[in-house]
N, C-alpha and C positions, 0 to 999 in steps of 0.2 A: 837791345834786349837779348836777353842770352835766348839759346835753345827750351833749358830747364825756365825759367820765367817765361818766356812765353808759352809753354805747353801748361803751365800754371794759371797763367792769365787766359787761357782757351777753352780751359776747365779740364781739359786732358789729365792733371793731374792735378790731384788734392792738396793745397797747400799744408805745410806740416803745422798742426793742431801745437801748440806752446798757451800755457795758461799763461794769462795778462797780468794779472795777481797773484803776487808769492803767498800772502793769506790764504789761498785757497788753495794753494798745494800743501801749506801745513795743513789745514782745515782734513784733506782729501788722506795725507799722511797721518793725520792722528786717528781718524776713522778706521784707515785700514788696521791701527795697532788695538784700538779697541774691539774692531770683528775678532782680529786673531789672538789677543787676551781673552775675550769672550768662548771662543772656539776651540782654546785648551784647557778654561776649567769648566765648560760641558763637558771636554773629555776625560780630563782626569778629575772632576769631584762629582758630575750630576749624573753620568754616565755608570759609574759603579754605584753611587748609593741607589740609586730605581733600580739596575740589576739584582742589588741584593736585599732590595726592599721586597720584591715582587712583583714592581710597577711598569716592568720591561714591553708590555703591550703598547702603555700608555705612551710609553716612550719613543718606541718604536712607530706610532698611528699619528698624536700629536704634536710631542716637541720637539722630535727629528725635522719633520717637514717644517714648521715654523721657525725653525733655526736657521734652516736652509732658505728658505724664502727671505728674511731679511738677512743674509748674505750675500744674495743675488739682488736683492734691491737697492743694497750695499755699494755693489759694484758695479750696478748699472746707472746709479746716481753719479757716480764718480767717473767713468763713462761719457756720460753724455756733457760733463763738463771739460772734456780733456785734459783729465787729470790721472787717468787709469796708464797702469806701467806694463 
């Protein structure tokens, strides 16, 4: 047994995480492309009209933070399956 295998088999070091199913790297892939589809027309369509609606409180209090909350839940799902890049 090599060095590196065994320091891996002693728990020394973390065997490298590789997802078992290629489905769930597309699955983990398409997700991230809908966060960041999602996350450029908050910025360029929702983000200006509540600016020039008036609504910029609401924006700023409410749907900022719940945007960001399911993007970190996003990539923390993605994460714990060893699928995050």
């Amino acid at each position: 047994m090599s060095g590196y295998q065994a320091a891996v088999h002693a728990g020394l070091i973390a065997p490298e995480r590789r997802p078992r199913d290629p489905s769930m790297q597309q699955v983990a892939d398409r997700a991230k492309q809908v966060v960041n589809g999602a996350r450029d027309f908050f910025s360029t369509k929702v983000t200006p009209t509540v600016e020039n609606s008036g609504a910029k409180g609401f924006l700023s209090n409410r749907a900022a933070p719940a945007a960001q909350s399911a993007a970190r839940s996003m990539q923390q799902s993605t994460s714990r399956l060893g699928l995050a890049r």
